[in-house]
VMD Tcl script that draws the C-alpha trace (Angstrom):
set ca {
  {-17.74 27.60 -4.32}
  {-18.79 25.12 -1.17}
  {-19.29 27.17 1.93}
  {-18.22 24.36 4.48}
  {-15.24 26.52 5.60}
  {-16.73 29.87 5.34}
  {-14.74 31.82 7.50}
  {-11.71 30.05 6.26}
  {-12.42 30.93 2.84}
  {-13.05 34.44 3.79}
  {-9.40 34.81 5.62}
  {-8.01 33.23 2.06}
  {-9.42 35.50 0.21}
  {-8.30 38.71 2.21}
  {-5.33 37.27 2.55}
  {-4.65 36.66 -1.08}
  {-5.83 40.19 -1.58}
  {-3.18 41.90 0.77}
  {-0.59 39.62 -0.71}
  {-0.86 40.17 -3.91}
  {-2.22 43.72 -3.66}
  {0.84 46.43 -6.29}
  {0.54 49.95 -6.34}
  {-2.30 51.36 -8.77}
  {-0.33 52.12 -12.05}
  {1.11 54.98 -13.43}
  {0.02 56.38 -16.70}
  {3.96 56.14 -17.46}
  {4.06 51.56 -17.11}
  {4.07 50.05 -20.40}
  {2.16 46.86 -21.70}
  {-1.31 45.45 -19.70}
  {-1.05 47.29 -16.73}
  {-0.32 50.91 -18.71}
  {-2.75 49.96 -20.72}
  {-5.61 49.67 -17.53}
  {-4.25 52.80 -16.18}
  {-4.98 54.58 -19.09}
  {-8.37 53.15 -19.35}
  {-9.36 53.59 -15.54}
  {-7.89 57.39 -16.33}
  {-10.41 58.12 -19.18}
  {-13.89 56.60 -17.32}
  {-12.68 58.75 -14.65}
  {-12.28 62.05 -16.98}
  {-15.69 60.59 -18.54}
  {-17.55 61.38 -15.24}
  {-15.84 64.44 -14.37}
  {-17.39 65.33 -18.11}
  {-20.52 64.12 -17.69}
  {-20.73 65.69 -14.34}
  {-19.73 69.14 -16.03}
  {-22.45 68.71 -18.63}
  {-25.28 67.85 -16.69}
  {-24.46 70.92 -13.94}
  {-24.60 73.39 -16.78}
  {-27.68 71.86 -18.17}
  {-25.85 70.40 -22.03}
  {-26.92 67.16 -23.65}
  {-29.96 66.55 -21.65}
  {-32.88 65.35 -23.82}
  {-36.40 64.00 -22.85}
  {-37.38 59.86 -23.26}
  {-40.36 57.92 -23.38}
  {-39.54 55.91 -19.84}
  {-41.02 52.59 -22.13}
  {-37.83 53.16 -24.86}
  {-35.23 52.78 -21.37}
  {-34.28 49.00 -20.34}
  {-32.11 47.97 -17.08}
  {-28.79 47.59 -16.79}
  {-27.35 44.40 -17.83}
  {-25.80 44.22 -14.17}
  {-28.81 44.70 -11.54}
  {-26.93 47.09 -8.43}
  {-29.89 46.73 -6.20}
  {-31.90 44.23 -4.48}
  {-35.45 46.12 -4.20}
  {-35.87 49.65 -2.67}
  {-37.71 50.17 0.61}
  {-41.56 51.46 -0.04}
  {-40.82 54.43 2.35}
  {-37.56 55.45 -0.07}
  {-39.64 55.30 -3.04}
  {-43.09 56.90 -2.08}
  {-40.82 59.93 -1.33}
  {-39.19 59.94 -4.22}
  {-42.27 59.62 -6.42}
  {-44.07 62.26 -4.50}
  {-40.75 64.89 -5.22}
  {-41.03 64.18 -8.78}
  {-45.13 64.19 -8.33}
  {-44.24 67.82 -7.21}
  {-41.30 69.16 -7.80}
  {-40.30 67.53 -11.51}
  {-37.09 65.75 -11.99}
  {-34.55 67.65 -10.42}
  {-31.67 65.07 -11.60}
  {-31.31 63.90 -15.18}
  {-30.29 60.15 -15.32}
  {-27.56 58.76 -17.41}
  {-28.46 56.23 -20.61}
  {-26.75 54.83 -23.62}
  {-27.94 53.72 -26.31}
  {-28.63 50.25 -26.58}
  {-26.03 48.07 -28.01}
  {-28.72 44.77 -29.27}
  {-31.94 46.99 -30.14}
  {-32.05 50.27 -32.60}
  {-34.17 52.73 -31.08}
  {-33.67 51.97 -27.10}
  {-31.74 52.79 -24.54}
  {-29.90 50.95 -21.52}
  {-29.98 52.47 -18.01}
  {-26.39 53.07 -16.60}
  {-28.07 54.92 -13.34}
  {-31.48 56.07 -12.24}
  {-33.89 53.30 -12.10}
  {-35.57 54.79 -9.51}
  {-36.21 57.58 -11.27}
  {-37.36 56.06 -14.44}
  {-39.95 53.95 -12.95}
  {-41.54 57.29 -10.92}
  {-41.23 58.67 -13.79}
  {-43.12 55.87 -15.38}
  {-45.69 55.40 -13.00}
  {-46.52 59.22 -13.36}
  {-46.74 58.73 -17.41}
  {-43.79 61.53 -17.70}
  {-41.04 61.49 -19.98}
  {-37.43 61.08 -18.47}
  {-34.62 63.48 -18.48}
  {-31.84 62.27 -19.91}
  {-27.93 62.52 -20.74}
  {-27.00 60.29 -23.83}
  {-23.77 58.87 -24.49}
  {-22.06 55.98 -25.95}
  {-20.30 53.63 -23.16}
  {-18.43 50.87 -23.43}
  {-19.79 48.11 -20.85}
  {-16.88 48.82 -18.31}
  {-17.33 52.80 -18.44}
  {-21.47 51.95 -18.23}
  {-20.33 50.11 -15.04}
  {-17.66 52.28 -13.41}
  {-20.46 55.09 -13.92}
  {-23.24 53.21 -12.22}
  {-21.35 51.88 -9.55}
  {-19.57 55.46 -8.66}
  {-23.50 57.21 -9.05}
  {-24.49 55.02 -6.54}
  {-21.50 55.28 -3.95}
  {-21.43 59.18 -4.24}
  {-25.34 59.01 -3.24}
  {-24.26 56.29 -0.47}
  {-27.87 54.81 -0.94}
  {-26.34 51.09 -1.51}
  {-26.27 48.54 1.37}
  {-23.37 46.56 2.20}
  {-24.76 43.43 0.60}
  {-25.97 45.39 -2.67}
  {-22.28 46.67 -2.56}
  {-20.67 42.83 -2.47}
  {-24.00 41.39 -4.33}
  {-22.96 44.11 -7.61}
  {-19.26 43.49 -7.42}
  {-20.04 39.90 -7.20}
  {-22.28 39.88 -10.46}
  {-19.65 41.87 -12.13}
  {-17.13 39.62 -11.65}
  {-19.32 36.72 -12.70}
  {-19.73 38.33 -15.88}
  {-15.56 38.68 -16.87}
  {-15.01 41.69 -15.79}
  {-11.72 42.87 -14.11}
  {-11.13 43.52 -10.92}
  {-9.46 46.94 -11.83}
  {-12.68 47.64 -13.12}
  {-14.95 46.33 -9.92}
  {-12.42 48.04 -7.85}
  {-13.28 51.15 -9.58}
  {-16.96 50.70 -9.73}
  {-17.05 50.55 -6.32}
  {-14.48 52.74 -5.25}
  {-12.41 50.32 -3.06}
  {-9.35 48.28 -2.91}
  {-8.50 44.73 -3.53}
  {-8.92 43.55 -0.33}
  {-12.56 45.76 0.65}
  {-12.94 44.19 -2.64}
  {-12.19 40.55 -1.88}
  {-14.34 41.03 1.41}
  {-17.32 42.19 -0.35}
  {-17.27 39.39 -3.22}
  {-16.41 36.35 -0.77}
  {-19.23 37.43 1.20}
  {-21.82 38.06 -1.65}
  {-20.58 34.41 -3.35}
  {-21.70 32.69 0.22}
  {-25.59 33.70 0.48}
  {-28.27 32.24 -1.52}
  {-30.14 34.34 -4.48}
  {-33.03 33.45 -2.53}
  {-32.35 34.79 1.00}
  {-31.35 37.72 -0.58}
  {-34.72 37.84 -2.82}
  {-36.48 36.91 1.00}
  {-34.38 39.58 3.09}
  {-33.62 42.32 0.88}
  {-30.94 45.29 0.87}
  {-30.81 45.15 4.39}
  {-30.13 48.99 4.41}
  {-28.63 49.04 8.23}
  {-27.11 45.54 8.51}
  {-22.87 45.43 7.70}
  {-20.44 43.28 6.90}
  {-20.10 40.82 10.26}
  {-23.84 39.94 10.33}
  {-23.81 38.73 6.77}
  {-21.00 37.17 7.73}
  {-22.51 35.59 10.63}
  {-25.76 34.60 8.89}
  {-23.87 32.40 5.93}
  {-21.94 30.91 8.67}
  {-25.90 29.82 10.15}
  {-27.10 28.94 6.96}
  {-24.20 26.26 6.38}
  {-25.44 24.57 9.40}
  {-29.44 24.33 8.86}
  {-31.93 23.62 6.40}
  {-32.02 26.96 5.63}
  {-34.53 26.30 2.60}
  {-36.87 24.50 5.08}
  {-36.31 27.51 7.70}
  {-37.17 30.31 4.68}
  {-40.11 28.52 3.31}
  {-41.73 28.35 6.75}
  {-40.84 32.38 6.75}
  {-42.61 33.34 3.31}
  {-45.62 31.92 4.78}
  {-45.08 34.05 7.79}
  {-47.47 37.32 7.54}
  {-44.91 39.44 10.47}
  {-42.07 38.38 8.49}
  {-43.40 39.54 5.06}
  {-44.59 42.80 6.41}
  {-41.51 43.42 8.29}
  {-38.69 46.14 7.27}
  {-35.61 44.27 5.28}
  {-33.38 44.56 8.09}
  {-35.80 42.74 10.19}
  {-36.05 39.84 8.06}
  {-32.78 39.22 8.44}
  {-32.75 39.52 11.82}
  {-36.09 37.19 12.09}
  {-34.27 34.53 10.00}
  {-31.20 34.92 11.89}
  {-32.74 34.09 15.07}
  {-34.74 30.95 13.21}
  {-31.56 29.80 12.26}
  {-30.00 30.07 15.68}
  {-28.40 26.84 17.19}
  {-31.19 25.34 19.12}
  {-30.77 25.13 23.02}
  {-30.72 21.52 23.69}
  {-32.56 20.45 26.65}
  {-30.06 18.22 28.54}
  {-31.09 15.41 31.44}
  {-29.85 13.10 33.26}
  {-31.92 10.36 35.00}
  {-31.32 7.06 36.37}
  {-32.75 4.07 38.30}
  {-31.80 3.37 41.96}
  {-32.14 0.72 44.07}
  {-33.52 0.00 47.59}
  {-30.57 1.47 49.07}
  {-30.45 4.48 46.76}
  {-27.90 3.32 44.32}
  {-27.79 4.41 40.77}
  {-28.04 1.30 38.73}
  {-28.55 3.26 35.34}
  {-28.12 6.57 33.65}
  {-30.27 8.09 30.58}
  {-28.94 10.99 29.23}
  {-31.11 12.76 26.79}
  {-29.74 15.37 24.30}
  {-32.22 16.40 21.36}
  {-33.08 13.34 19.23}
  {-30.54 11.44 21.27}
  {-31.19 8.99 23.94}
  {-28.63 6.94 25.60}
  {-29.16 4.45 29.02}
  {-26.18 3.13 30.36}
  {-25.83 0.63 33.61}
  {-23.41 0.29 36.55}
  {-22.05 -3.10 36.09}
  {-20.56 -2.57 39.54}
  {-23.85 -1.75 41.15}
  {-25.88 -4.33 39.28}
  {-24.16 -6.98 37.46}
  {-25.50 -8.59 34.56}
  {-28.27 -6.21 34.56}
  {-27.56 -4.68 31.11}
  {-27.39 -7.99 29.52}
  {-30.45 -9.17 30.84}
  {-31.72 -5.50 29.34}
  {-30.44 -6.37 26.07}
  {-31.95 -10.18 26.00}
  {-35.32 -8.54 26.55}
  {-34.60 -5.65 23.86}
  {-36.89 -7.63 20.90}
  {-39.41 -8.28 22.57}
  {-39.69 -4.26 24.04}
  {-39.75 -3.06 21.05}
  {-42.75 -5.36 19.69}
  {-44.67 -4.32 22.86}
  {-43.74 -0.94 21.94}
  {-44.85 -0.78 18.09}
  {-47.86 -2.85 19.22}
  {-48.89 -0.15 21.79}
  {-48.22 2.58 19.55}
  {-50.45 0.85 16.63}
  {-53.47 0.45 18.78}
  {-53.15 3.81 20.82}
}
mol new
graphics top color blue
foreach p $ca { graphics top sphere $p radius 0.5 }
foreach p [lrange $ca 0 end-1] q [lrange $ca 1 end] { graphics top cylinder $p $q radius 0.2 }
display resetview
């Protein structure tokens, strides 16, 4: 999608949302919409199973942390150093308290594919431990609906990880019923969180990060900046930047915010008088533009003379600049 009208597109989208938005089905409708009732009902029973299981200690096994690949749907940008040092320094300690969910893999016998706890698996991996795991065979959308509901009941995802996962979910087919379940919201937190996650570049969010502390409006704010600048020029300056680097994620995006800030054009007005203090011409200059205008009243014929000579200032002018 363009993002010339951002904040257009944005009101379409919630509006479309609250327009179109029925009441979650019963398990009673018939057809379709039964049919995603009944679905949305068992992924829900699934984690009130799974939480059952792993709170009375069943179906956890140990696995080499090299046997476990990602998700096929990445929920986070990259974790804060701070978050993870103290994580790998509990487990360093302490062991691994909470046993992370896995099924196995669908492509390769013998593997395993991460539905939550990547974190966990690569302390675990730097600390050459096995992982502690729970085992069971999901379907992509109830591998989803678990990750995404893991990670709201810890509340440890941003705002923009939030609209950047539903976004990637819905670029890969899946329903909304599903998304809206993954994340735990409704079709129009929903729509908000995908039309804002569809306007930002893949590589300001690489540059920024998770932006742990920044909401909804700034994003919002920041996509309506980056329609209006070479943003590309702006970030590459940036990555060459040492402060920006070694800031915290929610200072990049305020340092790029500010870059990308509409620049406060210095404004002037000048002219040339004559003997009697007249103005016989005005120059306004406005960033790269420069404009002289003349009184005709005050001096007439003056601009045309002006314009006569015109040629020949400007091959005094590239002459000077050639030899200077």
């Amino acid at each position: 999608m363009g993002r010339k009208n951002l904040l257009s597109s944005l009101l379409e989208d919630e509006l479309t949302a609250v327009n179109s938005e029925t009441p979650p089905p019963s398990l009673g409708t018939r057809g379709a919409v039964g049919a995603m009732g009944r679905s949305l009902q068992q992924i829900s029973q699934l984690q009130e199973e799974l939480k059952s299981q792993i709170a009375a200690g069943q179906a956890v096994i140990e696995i080499d942390a090299a046997l476990i690949d990602n998700s096929f749907i990445a929920d986070r940008l990259n974790a804060s150093d701070e978050q993870y040092h103290s994580l790998l320094d509990s487990i360093r300690h302490h062991g691994q308290q909470v046993p992370i969910l896995v099924r196995p893999h669908p492509n390769q016998v013998g593997r395993y594919q991460l539905a939550y706890g990547h974190r966990r698996v690569r302390a675990l991996t730097e600390l050459g431990r096995p992982v502690r795991a729970v085992v069971r065979a999901l379907e992509d959308e109830e591998l989803v609906v678990a990750q995404g509901q893991e990670n709201n009941a810890r509340r440890d995802l941003s705002f923009i990880e939030r609209a950047t996962f539903g976004y990637r979910l819905e670029e890969r087919g899946f329903a909304r019923d599903i998304i809206m379940a993954s994340l735990a919201v409704d079709k129009t937190e929903l729509s908000r969180l995908i039309s804002v996650a569809r306007t930002i570049p893949s590589e300001v969010l690489e540059a920024v990060g998770s932006a742990p502390k920044t909401g909804r409006r700034r994003w919002i704010e920041l996509a309506e900046r980056l329609t209006k600048h070479r943003w590309d020029v702006v970030l590459s300056r940036l990555l060459q930047d040492g402060h920006f680097l070694e800031s915290t994620s929610d200072k990049r995006l305020q340092i790029l915010f500010d870059a990308l800030a509409p620049e406060h054009e210095q404004h002037t007005r000048v002219g040339l008088t004559d003997e009697a203090g007249r103005q016989i011409t005005t120059i306004d200059r406005s960033g790269s533009r420069f404009t002289l205008s003349f009184d005709e009243k005050v001096a007439p014929a003056f601009g045309e003379f002006i314009l006569k000579q015109l040629p020949e200032l400007y091959r005094a002018f590239r002459q000077q600049r050639e030899t200077s």
